[in-house]
C-alpha positions in Angstrom: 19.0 -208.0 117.0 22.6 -207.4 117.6 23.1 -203.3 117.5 23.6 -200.9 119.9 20.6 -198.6 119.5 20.7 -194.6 119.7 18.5 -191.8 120.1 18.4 -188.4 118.2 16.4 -185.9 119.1 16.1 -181.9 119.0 15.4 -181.7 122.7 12.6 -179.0 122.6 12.4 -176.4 125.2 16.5 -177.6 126.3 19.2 -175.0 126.3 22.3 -176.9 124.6 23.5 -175.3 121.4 25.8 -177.6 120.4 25.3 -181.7 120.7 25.0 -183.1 123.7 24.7 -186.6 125.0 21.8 -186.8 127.6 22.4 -187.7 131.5 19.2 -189.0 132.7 21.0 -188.9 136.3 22.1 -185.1 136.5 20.3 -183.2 133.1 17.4 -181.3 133.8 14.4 -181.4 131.3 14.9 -177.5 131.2 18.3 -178.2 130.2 17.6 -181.0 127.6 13.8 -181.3 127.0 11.7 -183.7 128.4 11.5 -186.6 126.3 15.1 -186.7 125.7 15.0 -187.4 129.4 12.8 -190.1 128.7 14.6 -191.7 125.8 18.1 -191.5 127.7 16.5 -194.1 130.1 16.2 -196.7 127.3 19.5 -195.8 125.5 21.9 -193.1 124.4 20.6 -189.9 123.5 22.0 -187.0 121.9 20.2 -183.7 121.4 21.0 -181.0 119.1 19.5 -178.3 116.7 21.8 -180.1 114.1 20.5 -183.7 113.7 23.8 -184.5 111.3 26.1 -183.5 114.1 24.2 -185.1 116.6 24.1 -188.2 115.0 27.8 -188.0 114.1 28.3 -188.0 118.0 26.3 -190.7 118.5 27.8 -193.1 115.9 31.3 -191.5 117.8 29.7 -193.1 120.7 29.2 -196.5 119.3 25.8 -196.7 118.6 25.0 -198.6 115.4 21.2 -198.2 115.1 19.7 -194.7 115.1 16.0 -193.8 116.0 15.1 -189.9 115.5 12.5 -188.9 117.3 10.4 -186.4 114.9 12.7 -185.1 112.6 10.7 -186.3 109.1 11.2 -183.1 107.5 14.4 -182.2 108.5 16.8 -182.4 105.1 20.2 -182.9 107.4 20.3 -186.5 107.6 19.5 -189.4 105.0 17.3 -192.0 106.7 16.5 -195.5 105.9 13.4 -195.8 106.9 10.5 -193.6 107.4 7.4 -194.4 109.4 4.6 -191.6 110.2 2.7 -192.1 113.2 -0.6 -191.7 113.1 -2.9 -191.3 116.8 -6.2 -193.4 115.5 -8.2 -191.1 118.2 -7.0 -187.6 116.8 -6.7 -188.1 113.2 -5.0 -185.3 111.8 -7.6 -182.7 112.0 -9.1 -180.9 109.5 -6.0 -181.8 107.1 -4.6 -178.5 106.3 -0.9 -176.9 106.6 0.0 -174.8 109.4 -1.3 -172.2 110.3 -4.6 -173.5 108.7 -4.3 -176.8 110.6 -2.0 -179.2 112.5 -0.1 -180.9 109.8 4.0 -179.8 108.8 3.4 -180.5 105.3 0.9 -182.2 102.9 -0.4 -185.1 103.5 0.6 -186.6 100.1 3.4 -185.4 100.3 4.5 -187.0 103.7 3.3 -190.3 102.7 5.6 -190.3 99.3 8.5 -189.9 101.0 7.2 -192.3 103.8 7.7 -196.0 103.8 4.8 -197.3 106.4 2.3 -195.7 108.6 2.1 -196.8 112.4 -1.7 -196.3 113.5 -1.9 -196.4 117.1 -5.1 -196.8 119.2 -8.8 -198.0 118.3 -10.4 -194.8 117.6 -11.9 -194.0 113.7 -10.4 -190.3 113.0 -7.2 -191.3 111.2 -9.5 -193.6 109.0 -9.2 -191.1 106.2 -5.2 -191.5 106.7 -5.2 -195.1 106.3 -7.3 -195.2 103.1 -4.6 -192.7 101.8 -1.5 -194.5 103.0 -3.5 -197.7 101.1 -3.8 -196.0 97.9 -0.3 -194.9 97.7 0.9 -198.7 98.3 2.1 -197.8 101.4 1.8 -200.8 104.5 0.2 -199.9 107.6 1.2 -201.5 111.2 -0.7 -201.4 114.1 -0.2 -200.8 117.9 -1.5 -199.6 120.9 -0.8 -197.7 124.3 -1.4 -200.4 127.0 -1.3 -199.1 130.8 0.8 -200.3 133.1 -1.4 -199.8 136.5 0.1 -200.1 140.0 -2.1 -202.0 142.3 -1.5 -198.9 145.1 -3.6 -196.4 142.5 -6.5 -199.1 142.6 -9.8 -198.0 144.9 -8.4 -194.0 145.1 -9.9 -191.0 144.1 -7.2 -190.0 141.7 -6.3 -186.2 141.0 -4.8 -186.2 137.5 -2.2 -183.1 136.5 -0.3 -183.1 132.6 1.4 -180.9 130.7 0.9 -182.6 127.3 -0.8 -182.5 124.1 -4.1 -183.9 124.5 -4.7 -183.9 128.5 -7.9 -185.9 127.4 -6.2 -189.1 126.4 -4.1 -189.3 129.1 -7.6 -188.9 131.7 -9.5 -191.5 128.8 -6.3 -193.8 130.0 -7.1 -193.5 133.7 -11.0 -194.5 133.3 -10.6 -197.0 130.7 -7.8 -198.4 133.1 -10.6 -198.6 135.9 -9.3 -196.1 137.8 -11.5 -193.2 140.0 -10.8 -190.4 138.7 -12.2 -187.6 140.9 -10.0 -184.2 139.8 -7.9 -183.0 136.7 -5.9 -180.2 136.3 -4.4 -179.4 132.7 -1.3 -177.1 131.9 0.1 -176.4 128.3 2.4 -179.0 126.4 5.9 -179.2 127.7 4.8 -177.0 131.1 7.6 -175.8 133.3 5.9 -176.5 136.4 6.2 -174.0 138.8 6.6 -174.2 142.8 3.0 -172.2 143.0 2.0 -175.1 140.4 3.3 -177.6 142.7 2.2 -175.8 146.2 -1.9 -175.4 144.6 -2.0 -179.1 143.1 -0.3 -180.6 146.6 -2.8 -178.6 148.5 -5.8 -179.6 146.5 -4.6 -183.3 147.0 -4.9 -182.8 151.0 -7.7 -180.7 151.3 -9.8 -183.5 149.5 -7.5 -186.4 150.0 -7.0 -187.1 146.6 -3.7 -189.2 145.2 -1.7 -187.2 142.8 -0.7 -188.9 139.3 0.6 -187.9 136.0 2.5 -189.6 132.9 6.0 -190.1 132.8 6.8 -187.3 130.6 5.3 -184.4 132.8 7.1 -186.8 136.2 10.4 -186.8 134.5 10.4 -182.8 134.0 10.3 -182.4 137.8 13.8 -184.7 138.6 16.5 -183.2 140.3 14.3 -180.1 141.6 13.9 -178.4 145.0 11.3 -177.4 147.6 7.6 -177.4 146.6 8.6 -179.4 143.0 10.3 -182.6 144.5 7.9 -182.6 147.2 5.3 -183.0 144.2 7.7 -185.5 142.3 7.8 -187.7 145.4 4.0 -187.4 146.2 3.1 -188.3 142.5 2.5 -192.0 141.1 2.9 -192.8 137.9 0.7 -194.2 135.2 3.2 -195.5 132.1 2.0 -197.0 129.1 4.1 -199.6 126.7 3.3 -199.7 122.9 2.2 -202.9 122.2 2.3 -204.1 118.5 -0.3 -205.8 116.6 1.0 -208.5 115.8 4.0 -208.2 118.7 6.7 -209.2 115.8 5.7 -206.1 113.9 8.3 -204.5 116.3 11.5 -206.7 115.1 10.0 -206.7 111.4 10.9 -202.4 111.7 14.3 -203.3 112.5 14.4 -206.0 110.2 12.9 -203.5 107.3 15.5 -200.7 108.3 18.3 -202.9 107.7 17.2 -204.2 104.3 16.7 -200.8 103.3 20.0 -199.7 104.4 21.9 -202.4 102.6 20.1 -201.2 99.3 21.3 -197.8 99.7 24.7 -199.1 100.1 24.6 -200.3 97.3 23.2 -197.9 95.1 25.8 -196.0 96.5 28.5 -198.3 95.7 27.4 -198.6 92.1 26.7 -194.8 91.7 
């Protein structure tokens, strides 16, 4: 559409105080997070505990269209547009507040200052969510995760390792891909994988002559290691998935919706 799209994220689990623009060819995830690392592939990224300042940086930087990855609550910037995502397989549990359940805030709340909801995947738990987003006026898009399989994981016995949120989606990917999936092995979100991780999960792949894979997210966090860890980089494959939108133009109308909204806070600005 004409910008020069940004990223701006907190960069969980990274070690920079101050902002700092992410280099997908010499940052480590322990040094910047791990999907920071991910983003940085796609475009420029800047992380920091201070979403104003890293945004100012990235504007310095040229970038003309900002995505911030999860920062709805945070009161440092003024966005113009607000989407929650919703996973259509986990809903949002038993709806309470932390440290009752999962969710930041109240629901209600969320979706007043929200201006869509993005329900991803096929499953019925976030039904409740979308009734709720429908009563308060607010539109709903839809998309899913689509694998991308490599012909070479095709007829293996696969042994599956992640350090994510919900291991279980990413082994419901492999078998709904058509994939054999013979082993899994599970660590805590955002894992620091370890070279006694890397040494048992290599050694289980020999001894029963299994092919190691994992998502992108847990692959990225073991770049520019040593020893046991970039032996277990090279040996993994890869299973990415694209979000595909429902209808595909739903994607441009975001853009499309973000700029509208901009130009209308412009203005009121103008006229204030």
């Amino acid at each position: 559409a004409g910008h020069r799209p940004g990223f701006v994220s907190r960069g969980y689990g990274g070690t920079h105080v101050r902002p700092h623009r992410v280099d997908p060819d010499r940052d480590t995830a322990r040094a910047v997070g791990d999907e920071p690392l991910l983003l940085a592939s796609c475009a420029p990224t800047v992380i920091g505990a201070n979403r104003h300042a890293a945004a100012v940086k990235l504007v310095d930087d040229g970038a003309t269209f900002i995505i911030m990855d999860d920062g709805f609550q945070s009161r440092s910037l003024g966005y113009d547009l607000a989407v929650l995502v919703l996973d259509m397989r986990r809903g949002i549990g038993n709806g309470a507040v932390i440290p009752a359940g999962p969710l930041r805030a109240p629901l209600l709340d969320q979706l007043r200052r929200s201006d869509m909801l993005l329900a991803v995947g096929d499953g019925k738990a976030g039904d409740p969510v979308i009734r709720a987003a429908s009563r308060a006026g607010k539109p709903c898009l839809q998309a899913s995760l689509v694998p991308q399989v490599d012909p070479v994981l095709t007829n293996r016995p696969l042994l599956a390792y992640c350090g994510i949120g919900d291991p279980a989606k990413f082994h419901d990917t492999i078998t709904r891909a058509g994939l054999h999936l013979a082993a899994v092995h599970s660590f805590g979100d955002h894992h620091a994988f370890s070279e006694s991780d890397a040494e048992m999960l290599l050694a289980k792949a020999r001894s029963e002559r299994l092919t190691l894979v994992t998502t992108q997210k847990d692959h990225v966090r073991l770049s520019h290691r040593q020893g046991p860890l970039a032996e277990l980089r090279e040996q993994s494959l890869v299973l990415p998935v694209t979000m595909v939108f429902d209808p595909p133009s739903a994607a441009n109308d975001l853009v499309v919706a973000t700029e509208r909204k901009h130009d209308e806070r412009r203005i009121k600005r103008r006229k204030a």
